[in-house]
C-alpha positions in Angstrom: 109.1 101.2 94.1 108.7 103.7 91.4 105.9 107.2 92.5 105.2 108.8 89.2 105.7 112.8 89.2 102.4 113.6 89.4 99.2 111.3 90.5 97.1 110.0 87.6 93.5 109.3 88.7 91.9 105.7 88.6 89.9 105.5 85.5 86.0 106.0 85.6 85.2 102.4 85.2 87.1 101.3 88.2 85.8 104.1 90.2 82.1 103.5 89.2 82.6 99.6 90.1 84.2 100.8 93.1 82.4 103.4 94.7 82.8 102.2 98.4 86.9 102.3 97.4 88.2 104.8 100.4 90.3 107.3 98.8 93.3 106.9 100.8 93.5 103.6 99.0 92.6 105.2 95.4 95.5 108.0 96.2 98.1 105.2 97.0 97.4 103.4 93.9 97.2 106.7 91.7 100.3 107.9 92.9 102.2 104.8 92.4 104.4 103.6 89.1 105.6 100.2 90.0 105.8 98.1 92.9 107.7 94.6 92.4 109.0 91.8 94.6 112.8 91.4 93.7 111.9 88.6 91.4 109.0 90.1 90.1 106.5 86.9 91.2 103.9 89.9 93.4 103.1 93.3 92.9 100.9 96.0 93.8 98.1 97.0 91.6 98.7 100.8 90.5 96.8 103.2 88.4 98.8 102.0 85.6 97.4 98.3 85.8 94.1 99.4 86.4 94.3 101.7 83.0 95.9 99.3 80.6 99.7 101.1 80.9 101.8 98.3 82.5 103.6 96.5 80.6 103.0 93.3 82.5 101.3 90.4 81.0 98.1 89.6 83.3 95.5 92.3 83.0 94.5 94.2 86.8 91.5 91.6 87.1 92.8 88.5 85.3 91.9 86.0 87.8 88.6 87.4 87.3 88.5 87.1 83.5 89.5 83.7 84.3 86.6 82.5 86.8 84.5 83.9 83.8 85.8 81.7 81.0 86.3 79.0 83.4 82.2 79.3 83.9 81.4 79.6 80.4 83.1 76.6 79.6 81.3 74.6 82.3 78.0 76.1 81.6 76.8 74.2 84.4 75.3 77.0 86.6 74.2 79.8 84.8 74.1 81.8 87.7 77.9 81.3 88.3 79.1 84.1 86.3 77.0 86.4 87.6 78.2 85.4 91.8 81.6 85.9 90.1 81.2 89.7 88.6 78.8 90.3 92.2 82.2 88.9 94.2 84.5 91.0 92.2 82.9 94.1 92.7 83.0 93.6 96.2 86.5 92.8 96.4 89.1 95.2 95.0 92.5 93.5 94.2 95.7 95.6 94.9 98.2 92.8 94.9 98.8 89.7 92.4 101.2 87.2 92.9 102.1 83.8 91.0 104.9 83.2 93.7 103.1 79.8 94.0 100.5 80.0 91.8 98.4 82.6 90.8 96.8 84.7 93.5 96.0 88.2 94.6 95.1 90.4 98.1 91.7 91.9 97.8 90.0 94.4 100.6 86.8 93.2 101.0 84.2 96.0 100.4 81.8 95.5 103.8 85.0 95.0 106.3 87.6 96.5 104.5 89.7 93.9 105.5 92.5 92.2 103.1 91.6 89.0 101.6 93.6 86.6 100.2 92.6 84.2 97.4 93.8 81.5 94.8 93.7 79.3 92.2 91.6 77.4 91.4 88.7 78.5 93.0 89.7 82.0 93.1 86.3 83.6 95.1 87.2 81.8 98.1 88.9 84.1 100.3 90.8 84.2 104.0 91.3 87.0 106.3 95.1 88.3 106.0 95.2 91.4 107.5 92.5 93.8 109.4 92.7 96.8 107.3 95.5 98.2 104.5 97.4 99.8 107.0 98.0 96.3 108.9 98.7 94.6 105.5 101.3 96.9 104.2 103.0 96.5 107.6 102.9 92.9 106.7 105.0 93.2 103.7 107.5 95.7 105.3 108.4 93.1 107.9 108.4 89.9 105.5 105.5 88.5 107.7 105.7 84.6 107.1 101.8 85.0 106.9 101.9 86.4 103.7 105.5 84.8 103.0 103.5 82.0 100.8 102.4 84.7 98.0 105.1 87.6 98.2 
């Protein structure tokens, strides 16, 4: 886990998407660098994702930009893409993982709970954790409910 010196706000177009976002969740991600599993297969989303500054290869919402290609190319619904963009701003992802497969751990705008979801049918979600508080305690302790994805 890397802090940086000082914390770097989110930038506007993540906090306009996500007003509801409570702020002790924006001031964990804006004061964060990096945060890794040993090999690297899970991380948490930090300000530097969300602005374009890591140096990792899948963008902070890439399992988004997936959905969306994946329902242009079907172009059987046209109303898909737009359930897809309405899910994603309801659902904020602060952890990706392609541990076994690609998948992320969202907090669910209405509940605030954290979600987990995957491919291929990445806007269906489960309940992993009641709140952030409960899920960070999760990866702390290695909790085999999560084991799967970090």
């Amino acid at each position: 886990m890397k802090h940086l010196a000082a914390p770097q706000g989110l930038p506007l177009a993540i906090t306009a998407r996500y007003k509801w976002l409570p702020p002790d969740v924006a001031a964990l991600m804006e004061s964060l660098e990096e945060v890794a599993s040993p090999d690297d297969k899970s991380w948490l989303l930090t300000v530097n994702d969300f602005s374009g500054a890591s140096p990792s290869a899948y963008a902070w919402n890439e399992w988004e930009v997936q959905s969306l290609a994946g329902a242009a190319a079907a172009d059987q619904d046209q109303g898909r893409a737009t359930r897809i963009e309405n899910f994603w701003a309801q659902h904020f992802p602060i952890v990706m993982s392609l541990k076994s497969g690609y998948a992320y751990f969202a907090i669910e705008s209405e509940s605030l709970e954290i979600v987990v979801g995957e491919e291929p049918e990445f806007e269906e979600v489960s309940k992993v954790a009641s709140n952030i508080s409960d899920f960070l305690e999760m990866i702390l302790r290695q909790d085999l409910k999560i084991a799967r994805w970090i």
